[in-house]
mmCIF file as Biopython writes it, N, C-alpha, C and O atoms, coordinates in Angstrom:
data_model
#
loop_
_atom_site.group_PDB
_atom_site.id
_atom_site.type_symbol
_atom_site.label_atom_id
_atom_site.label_alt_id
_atom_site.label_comp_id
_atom_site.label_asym_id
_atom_site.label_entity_id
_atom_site.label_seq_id
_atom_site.pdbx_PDB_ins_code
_atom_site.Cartn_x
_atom_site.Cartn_y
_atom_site.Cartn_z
_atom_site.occupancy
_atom_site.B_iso_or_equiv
_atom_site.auth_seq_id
_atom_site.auth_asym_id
_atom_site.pdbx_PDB_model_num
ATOM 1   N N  . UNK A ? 1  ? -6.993  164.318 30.650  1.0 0.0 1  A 1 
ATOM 2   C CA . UNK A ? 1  ? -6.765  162.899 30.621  1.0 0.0 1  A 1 
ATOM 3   C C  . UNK A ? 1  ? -5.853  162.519 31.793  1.0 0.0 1  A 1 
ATOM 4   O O  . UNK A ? 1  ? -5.123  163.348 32.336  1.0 0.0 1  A 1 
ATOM 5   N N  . UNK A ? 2  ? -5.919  161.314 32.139  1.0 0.0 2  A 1 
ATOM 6   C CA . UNK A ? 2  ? -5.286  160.371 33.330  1.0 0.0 2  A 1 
ATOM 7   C C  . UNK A ? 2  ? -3.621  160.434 33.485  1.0 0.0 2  A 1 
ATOM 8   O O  . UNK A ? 2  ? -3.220  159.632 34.328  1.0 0.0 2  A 1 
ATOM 9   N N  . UNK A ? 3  ? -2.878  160.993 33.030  1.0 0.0 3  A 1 
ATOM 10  C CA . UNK A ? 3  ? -1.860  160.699 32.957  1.0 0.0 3  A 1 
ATOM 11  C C  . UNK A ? 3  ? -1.350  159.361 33.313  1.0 0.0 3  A 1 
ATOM 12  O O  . UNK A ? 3  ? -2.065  158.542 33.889  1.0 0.0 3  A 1 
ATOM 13  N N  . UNK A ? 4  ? 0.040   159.091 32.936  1.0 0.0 4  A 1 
ATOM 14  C CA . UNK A ? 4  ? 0.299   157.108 33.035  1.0 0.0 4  A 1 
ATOM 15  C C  . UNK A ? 4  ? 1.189   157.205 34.461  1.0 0.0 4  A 1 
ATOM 16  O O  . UNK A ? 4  ? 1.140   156.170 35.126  1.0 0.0 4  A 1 
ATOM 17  N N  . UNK A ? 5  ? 1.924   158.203 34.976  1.0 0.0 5  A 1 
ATOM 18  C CA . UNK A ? 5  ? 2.347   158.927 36.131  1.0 0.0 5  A 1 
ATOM 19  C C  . UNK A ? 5  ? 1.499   158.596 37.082  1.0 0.0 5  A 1 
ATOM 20  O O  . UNK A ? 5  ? 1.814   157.601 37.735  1.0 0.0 5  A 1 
ATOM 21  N N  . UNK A ? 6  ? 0.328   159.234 37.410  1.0 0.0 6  A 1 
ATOM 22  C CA . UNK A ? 6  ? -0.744  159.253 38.302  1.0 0.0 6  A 1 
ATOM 23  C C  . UNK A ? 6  ? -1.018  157.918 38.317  1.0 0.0 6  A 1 
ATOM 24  O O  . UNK A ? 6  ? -1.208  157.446 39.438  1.0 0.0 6  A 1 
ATOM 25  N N  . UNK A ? 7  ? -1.105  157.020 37.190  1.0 0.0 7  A 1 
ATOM 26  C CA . UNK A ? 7  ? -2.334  155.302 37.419  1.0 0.0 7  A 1 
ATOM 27  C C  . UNK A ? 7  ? -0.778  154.761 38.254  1.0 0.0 7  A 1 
ATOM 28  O O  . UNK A ? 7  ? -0.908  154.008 39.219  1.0 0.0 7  A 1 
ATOM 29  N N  . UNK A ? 8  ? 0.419   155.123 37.887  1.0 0.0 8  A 1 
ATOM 30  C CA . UNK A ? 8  ? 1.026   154.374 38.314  1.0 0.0 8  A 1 
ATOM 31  C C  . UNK A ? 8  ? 1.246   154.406 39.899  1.0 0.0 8  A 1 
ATOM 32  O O  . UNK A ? 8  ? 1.262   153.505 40.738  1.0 0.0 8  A 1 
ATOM 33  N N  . UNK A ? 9  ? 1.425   155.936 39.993  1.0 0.0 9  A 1 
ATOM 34  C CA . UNK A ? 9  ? 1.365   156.209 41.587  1.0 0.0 9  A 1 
ATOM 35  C C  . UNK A ? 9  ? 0.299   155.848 42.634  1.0 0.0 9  A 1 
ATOM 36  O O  . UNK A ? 9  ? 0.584   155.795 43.830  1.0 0.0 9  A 1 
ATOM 37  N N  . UNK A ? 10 ? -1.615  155.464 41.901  1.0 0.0 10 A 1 
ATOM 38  C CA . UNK A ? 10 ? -2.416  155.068 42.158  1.0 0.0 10 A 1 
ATOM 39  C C  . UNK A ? 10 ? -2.083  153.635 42.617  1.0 0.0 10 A 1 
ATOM 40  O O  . UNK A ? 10 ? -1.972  153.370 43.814  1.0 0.0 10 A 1 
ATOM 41  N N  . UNK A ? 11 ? -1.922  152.691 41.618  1.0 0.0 11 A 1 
ATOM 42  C CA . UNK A ? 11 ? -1.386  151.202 41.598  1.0 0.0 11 A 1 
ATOM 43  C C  . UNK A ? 11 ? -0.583  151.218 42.693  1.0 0.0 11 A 1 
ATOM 44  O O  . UNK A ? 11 ? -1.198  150.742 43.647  1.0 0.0 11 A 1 
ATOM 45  N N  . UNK A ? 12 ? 0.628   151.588 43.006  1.0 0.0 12 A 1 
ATOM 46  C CA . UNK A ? 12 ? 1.591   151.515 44.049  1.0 0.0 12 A 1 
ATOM 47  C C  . UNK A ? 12 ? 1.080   151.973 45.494  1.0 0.0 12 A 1 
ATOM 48  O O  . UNK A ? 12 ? 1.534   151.561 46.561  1.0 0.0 12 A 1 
ATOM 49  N N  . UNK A ? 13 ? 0.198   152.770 45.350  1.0 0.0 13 A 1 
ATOM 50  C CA . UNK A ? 13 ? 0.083   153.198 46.774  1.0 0.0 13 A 1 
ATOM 51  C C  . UNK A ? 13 ? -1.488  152.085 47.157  1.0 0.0 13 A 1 
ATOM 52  O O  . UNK A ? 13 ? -1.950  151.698 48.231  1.0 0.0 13 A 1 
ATOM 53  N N  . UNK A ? 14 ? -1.677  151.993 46.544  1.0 0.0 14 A 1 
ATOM 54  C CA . UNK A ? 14 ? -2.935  150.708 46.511  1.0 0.0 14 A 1 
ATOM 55  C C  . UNK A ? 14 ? -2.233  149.488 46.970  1.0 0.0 14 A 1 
ATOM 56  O O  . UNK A ? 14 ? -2.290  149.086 48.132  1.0 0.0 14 A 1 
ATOM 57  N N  . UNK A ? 15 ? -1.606  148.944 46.071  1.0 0.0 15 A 1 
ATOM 58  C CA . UNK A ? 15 ? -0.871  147.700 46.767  1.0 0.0 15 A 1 
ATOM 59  C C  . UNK A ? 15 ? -0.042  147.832 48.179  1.0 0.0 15 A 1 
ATOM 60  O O  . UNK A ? 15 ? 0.126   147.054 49.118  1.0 0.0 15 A 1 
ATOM 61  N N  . UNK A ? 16 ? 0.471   149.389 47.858  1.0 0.0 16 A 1 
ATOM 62  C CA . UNK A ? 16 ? 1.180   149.184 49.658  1.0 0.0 16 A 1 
ATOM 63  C C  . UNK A ? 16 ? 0.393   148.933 50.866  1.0 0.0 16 A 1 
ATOM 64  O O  . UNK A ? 16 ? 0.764   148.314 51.863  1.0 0.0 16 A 1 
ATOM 65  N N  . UNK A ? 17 ? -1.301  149.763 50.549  1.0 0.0 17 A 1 
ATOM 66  C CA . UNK A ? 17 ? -2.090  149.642 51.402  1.0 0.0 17 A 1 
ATOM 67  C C  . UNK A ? 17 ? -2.912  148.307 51.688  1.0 0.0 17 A 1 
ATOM 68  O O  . UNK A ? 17 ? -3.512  148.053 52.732  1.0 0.0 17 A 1 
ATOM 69  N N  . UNK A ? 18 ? -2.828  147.568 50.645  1.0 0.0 18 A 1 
ATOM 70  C CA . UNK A ? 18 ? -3.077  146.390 50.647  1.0 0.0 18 A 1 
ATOM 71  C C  . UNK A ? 18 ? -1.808  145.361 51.946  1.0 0.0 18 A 1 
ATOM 72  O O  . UNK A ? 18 ? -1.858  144.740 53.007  1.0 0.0 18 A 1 
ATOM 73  N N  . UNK A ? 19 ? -0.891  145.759 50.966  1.0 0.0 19 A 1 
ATOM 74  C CA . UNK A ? 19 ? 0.308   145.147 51.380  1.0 0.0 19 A 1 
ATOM 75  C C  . UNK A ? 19 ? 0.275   145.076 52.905  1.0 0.0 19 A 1 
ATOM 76  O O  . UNK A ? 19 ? 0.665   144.057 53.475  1.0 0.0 19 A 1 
ATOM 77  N N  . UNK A ? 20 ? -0.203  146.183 53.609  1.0 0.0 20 A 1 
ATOM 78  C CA . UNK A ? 20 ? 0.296   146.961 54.775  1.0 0.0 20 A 1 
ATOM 79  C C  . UNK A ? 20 ? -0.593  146.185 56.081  1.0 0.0 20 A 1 
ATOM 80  O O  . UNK A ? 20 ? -0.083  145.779 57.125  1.0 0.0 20 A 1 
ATOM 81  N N  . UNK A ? 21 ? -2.250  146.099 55.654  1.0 0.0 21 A 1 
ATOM 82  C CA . UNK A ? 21 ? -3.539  145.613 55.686  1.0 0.0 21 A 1 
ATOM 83  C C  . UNK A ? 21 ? -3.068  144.208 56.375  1.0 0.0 21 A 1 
ATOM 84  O O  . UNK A ? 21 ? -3.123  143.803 57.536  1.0 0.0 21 A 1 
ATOM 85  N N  . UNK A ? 22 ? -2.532  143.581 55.032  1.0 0.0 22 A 1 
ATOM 86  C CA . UNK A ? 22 ? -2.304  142.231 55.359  1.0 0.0 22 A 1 
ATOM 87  C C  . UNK A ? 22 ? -1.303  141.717 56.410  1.0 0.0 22 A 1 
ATOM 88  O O  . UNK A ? 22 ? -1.397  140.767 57.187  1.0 0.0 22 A 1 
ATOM 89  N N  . UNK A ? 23 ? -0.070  142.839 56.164  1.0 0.0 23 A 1 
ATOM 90  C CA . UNK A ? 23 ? 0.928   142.479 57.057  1.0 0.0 23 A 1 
ATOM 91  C C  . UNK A ? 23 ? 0.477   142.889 58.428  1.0 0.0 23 A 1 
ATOM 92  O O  . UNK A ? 23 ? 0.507   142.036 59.315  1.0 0.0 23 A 1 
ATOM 93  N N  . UNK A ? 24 ? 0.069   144.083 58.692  1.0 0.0 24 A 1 
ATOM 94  C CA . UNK A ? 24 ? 0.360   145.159 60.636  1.0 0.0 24 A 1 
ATOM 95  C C  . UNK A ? 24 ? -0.719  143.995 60.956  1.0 0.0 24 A 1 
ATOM 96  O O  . UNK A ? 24 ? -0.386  143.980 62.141  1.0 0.0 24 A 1 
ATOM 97  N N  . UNK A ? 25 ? -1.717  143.022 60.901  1.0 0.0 25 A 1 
ATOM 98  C CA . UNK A ? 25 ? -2.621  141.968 62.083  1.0 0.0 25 A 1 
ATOM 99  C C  . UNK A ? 25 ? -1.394  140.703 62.158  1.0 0.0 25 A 1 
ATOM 100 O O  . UNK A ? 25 ? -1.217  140.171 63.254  1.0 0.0 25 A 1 
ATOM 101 N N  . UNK A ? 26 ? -0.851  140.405 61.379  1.0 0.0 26 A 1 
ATOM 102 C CA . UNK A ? 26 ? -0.042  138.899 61.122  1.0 0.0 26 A 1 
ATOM 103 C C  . UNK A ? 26 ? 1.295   139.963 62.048  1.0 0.0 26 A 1 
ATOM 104 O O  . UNK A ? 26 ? 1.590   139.175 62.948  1.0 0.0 26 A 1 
ATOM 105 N N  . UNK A ? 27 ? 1.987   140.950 62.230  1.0 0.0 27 A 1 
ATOM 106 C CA . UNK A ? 27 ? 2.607   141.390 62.611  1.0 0.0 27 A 1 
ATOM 107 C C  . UNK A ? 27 ? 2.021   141.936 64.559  1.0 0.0 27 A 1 
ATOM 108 O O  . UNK A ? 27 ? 2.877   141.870 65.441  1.0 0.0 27 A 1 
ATOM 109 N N  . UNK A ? 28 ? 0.829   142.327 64.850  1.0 0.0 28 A 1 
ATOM 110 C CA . UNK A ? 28 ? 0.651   142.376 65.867  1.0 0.0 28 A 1 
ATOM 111 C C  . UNK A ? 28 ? 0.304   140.831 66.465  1.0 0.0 28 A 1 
ATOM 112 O O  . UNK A ? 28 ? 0.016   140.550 67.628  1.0 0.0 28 A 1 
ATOM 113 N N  . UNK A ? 29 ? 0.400   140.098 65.537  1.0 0.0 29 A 1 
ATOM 114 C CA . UNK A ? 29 ? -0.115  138.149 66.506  1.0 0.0 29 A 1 
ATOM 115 C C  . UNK A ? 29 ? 0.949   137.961 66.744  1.0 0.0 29 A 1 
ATOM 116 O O  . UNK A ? 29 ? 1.158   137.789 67.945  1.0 0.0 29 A 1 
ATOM 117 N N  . UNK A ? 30 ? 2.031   137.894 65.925  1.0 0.0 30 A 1 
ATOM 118 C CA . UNK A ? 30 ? 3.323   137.165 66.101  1.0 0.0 30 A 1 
ATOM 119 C C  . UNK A ? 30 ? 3.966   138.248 67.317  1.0 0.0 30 A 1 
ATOM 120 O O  . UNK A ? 30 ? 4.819   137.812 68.091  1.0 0.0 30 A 1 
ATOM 121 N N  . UNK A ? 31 ? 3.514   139.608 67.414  1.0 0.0 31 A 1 
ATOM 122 C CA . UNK A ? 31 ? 4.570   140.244 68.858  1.0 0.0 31 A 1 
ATOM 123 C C  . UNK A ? 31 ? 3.497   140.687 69.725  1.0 0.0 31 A 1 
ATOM 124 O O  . UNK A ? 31 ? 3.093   141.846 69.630  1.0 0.0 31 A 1 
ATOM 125 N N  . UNK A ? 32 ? 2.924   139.763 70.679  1.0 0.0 32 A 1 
ATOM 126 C CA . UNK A ? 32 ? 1.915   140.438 71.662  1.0 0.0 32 A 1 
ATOM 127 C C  . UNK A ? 32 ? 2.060   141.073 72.834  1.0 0.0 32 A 1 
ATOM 128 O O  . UNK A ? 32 ? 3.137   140.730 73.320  1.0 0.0 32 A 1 
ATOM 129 N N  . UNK A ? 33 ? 1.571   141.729 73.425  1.0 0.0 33 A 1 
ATOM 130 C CA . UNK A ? 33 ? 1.858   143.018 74.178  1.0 0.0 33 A 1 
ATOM 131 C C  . UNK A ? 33 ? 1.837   142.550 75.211  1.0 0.0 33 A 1 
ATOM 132 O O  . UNK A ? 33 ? 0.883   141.918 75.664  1.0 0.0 33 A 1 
ATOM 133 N N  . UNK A ? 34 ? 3.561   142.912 76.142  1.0 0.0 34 A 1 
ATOM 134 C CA . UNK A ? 34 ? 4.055   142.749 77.342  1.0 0.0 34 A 1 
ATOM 135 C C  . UNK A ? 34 ? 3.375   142.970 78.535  1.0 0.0 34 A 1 
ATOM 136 O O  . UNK A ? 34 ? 3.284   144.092 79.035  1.0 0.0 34 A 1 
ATOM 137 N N  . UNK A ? 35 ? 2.859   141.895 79.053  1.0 0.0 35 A 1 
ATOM 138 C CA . UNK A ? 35 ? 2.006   142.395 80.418  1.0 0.0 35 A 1 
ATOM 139 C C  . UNK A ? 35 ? 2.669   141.947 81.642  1.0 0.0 35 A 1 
ATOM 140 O O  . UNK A ? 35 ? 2.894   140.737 81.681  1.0 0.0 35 A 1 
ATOM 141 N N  . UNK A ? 36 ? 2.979   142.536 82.497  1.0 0.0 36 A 1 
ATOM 142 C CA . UNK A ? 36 ? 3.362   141.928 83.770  1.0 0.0 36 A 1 
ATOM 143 C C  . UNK A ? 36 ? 2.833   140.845 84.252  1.0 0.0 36 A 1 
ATOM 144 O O  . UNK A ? 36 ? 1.613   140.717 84.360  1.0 0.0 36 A 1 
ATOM 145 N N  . UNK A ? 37 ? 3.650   139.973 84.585  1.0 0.0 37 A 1 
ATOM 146 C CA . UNK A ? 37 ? 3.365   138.985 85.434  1.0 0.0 37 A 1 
ATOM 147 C C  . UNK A ? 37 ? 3.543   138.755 87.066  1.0 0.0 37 A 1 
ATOM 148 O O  . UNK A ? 37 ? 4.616   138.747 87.668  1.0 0.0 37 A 1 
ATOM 149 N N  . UNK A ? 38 ? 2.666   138.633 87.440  1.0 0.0 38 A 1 
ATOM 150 C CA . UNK A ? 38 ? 1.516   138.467 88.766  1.0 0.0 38 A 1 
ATOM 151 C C  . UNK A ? 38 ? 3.221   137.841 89.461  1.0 0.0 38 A 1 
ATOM 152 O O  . UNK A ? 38 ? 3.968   136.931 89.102  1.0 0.0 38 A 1 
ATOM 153 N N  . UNK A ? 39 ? 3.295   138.987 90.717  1.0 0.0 39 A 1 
ATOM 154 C CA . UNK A ? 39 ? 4.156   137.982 91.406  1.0 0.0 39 A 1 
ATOM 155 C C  . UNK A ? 39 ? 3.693   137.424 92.978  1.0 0.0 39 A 1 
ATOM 156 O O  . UNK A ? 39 ? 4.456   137.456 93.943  1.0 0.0 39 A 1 
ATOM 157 N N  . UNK A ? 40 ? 2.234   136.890 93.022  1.0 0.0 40 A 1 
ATOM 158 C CA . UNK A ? 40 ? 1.483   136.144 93.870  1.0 0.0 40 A 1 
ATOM 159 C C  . UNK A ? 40 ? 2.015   134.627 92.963  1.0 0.0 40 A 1 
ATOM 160 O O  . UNK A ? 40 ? 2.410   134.488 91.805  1.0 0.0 40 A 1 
ATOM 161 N N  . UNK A ? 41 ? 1.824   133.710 94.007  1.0 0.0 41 A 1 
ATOM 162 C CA . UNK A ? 41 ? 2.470   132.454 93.485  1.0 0.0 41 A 1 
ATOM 163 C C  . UNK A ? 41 ? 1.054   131.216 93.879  1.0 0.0 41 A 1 
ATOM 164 O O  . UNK A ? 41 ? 0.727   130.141 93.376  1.0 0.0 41 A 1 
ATOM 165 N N  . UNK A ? 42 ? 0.609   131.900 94.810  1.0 0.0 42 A 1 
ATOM 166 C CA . UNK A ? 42 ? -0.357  130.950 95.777  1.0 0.0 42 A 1 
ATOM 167 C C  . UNK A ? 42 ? -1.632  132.067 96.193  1.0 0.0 42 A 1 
ATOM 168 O O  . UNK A ? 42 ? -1.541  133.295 96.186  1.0 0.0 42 A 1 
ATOM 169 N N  . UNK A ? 43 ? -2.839  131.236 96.555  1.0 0.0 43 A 1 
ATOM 170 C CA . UNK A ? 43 ? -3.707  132.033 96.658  1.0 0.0 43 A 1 
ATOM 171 C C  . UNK A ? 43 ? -4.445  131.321 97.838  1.0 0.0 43 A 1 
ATOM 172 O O  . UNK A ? 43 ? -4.454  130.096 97.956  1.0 0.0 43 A 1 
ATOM 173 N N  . UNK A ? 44 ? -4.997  132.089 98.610  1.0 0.0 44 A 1 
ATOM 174 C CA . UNK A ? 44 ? -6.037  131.545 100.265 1.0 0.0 44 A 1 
ATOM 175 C C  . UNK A ? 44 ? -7.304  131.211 100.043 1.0 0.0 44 A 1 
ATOM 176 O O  . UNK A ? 44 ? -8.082  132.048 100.502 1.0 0.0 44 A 1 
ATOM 177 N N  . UNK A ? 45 ? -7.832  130.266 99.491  1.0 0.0 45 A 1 
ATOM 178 C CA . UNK A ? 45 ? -8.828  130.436 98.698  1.0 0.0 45 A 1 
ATOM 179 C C  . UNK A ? 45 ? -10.434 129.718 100.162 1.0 0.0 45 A 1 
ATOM 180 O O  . UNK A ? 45 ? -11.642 129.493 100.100 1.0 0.0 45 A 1 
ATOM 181 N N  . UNK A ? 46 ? -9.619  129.668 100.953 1.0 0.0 46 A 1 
ATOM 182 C CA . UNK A ? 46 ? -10.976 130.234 102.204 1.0 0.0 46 A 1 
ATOM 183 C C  . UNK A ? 46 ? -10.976 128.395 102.273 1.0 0.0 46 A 1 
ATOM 184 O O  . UNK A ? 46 ? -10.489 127.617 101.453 1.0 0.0 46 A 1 
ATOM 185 N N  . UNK A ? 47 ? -11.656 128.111 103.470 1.0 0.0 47 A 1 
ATOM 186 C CA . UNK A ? 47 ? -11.984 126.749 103.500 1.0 0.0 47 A 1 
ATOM 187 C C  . UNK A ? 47 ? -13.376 126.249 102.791 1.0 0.0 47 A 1 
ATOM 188 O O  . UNK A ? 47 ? -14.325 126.953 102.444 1.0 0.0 47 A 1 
ATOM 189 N N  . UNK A ? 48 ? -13.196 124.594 102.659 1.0 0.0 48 A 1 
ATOM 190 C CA . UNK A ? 48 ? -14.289 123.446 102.209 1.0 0.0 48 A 1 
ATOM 191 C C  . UNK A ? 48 ? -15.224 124.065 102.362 1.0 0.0 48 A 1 
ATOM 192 O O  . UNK A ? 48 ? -15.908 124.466 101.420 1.0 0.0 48 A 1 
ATOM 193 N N  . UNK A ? 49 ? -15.482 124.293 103.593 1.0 0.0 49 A 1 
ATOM 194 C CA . UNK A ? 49 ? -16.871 124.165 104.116 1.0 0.0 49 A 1 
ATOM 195 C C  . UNK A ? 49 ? -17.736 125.961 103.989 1.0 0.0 49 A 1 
ATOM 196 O O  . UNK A ? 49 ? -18.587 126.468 104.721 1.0 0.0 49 A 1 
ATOM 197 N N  . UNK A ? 50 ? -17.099 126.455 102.848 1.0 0.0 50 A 1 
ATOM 198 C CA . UNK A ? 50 ? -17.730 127.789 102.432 1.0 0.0 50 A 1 
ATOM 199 C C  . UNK A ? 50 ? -18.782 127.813 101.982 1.0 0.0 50 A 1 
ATOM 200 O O  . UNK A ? 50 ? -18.829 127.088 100.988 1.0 0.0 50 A 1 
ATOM 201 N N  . UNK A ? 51 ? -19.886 128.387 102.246 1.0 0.0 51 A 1 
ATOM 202 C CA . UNK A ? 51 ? -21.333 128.385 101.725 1.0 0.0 51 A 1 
ATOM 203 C C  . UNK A ? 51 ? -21.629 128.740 100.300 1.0 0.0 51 A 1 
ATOM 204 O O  . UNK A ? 51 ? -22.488 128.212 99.593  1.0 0.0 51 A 1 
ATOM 205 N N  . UNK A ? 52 ? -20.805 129.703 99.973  1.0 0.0 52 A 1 
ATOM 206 C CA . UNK A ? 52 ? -20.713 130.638 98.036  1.0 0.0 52 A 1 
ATOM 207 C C  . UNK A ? 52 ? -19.968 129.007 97.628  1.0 0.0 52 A 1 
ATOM 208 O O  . UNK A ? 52 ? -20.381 128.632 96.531  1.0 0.0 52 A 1 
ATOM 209 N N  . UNK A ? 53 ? -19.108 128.131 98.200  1.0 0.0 53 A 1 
ATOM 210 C CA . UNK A ? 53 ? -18.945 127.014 97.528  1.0 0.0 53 A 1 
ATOM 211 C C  . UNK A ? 53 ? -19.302 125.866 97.337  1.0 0.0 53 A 1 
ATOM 212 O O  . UNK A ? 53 ? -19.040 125.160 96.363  1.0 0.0 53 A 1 
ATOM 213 N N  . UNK A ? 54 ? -20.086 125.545 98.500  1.0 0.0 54 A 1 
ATOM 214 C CA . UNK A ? 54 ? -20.988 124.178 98.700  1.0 0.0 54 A 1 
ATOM 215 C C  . UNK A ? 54 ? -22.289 124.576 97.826  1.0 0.0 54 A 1 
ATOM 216 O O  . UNK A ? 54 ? -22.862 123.695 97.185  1.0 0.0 54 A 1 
ATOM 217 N N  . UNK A ? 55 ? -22.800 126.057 97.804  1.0 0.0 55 A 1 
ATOM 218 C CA . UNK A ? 55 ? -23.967 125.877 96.995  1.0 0.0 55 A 1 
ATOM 219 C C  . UNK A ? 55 ? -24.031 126.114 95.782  1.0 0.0 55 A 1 
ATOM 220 O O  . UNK A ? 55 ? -25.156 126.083 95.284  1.0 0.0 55 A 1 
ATOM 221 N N  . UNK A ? 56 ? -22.837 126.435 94.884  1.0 0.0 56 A 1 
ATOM 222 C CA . UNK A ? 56 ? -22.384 126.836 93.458  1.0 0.0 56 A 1 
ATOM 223 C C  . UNK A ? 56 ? -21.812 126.018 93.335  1.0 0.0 56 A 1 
ATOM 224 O O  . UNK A ? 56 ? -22.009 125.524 92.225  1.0 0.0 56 A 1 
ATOM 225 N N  . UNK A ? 57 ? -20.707 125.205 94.234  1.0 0.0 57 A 1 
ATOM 226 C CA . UNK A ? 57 ? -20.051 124.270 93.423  1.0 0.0 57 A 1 
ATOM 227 C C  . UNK A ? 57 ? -18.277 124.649 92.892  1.0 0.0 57 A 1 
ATOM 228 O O  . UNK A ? 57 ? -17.347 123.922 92.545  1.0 0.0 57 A 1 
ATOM 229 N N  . UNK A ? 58 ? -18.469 126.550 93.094  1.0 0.0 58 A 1 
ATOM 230 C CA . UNK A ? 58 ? -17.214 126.699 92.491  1.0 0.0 58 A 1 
ATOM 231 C C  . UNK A ? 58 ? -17.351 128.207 92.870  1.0 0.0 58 A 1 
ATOM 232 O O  . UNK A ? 58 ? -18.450 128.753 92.957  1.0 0.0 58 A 1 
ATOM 233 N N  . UNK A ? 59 ? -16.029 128.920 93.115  1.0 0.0 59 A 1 
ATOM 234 C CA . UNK A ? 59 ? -15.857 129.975 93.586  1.0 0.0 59 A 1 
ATOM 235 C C  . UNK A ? 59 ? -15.078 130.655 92.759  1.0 0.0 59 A 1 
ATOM 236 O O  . UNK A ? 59 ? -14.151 130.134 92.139  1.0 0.0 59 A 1 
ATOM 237 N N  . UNK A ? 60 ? -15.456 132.093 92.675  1.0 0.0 60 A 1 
ATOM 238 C CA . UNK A ? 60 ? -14.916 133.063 91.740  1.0 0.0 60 A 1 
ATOM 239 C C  . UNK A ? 60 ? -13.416 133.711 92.324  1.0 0.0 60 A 1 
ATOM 240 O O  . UNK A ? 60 ? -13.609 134.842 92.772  1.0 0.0 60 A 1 
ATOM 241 N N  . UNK A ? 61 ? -12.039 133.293 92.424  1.0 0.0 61 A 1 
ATOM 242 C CA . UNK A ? 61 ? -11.512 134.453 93.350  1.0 0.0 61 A 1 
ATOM 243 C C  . UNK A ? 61 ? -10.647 135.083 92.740  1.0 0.0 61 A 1 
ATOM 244 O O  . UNK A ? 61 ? -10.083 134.386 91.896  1.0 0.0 61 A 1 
ATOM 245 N N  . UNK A ? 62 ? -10.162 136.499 92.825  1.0 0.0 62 A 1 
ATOM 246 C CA . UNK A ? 62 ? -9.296  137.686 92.284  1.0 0.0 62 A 1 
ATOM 247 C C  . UNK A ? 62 ? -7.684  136.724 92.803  1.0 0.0 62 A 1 
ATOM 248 O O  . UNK A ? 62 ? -7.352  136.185 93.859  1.0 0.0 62 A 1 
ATOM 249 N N  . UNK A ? 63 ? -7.040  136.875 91.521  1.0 0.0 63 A 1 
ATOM 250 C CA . UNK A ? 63 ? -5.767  136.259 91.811  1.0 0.0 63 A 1 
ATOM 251 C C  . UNK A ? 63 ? -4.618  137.301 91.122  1.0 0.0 63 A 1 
ATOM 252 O O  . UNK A ? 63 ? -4.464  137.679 89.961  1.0 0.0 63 A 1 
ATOM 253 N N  . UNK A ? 64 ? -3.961  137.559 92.248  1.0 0.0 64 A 1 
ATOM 254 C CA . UNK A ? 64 ? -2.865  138.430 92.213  1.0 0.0 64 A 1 
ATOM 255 C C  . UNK A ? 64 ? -3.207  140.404 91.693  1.0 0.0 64 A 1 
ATOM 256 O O  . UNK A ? 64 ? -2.577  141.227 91.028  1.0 0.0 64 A 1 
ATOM 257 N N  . UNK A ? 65 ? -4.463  140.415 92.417  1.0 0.0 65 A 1 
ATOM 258 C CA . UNK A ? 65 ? -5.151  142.155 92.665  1.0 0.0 65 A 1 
ATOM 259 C C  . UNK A ? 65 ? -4.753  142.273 93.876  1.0 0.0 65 A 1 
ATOM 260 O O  . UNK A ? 65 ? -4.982  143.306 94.504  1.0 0.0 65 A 1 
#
């Protein structure tokens, strides 16, 4: 038979894992992970009259690589 020992140690370690579940995502949103910040301030982004921009409309450029 089940002993009342065991359901109880069952119950408790159930809810912690519950407990745990719920808390470590609400605990990784609220502290998000330190990334360096870019110390480019300004970027050369080529003149008007660029062809990748007159015929797209809009240019893709790497900022602070």
């Amino acid at each position: 038979m089940i002993s009342r020992r065991f359901i109880n140690w069952l119950l408790a370690t159930s809810g912690g894992t519950l407990l745990a579940t719920i808390l470590y995502p609400v605990a990784r949103f609220l502290s998000p992970p330190i990334l360096p910040e870019s110390t480019t301030r300004q970027l050369e982004a080529g003149p008007t009259n660029d062809p990748a921009l007159l015929q797209q409309g809009f240019k893709i450029l790497r900022f602070g690589a």
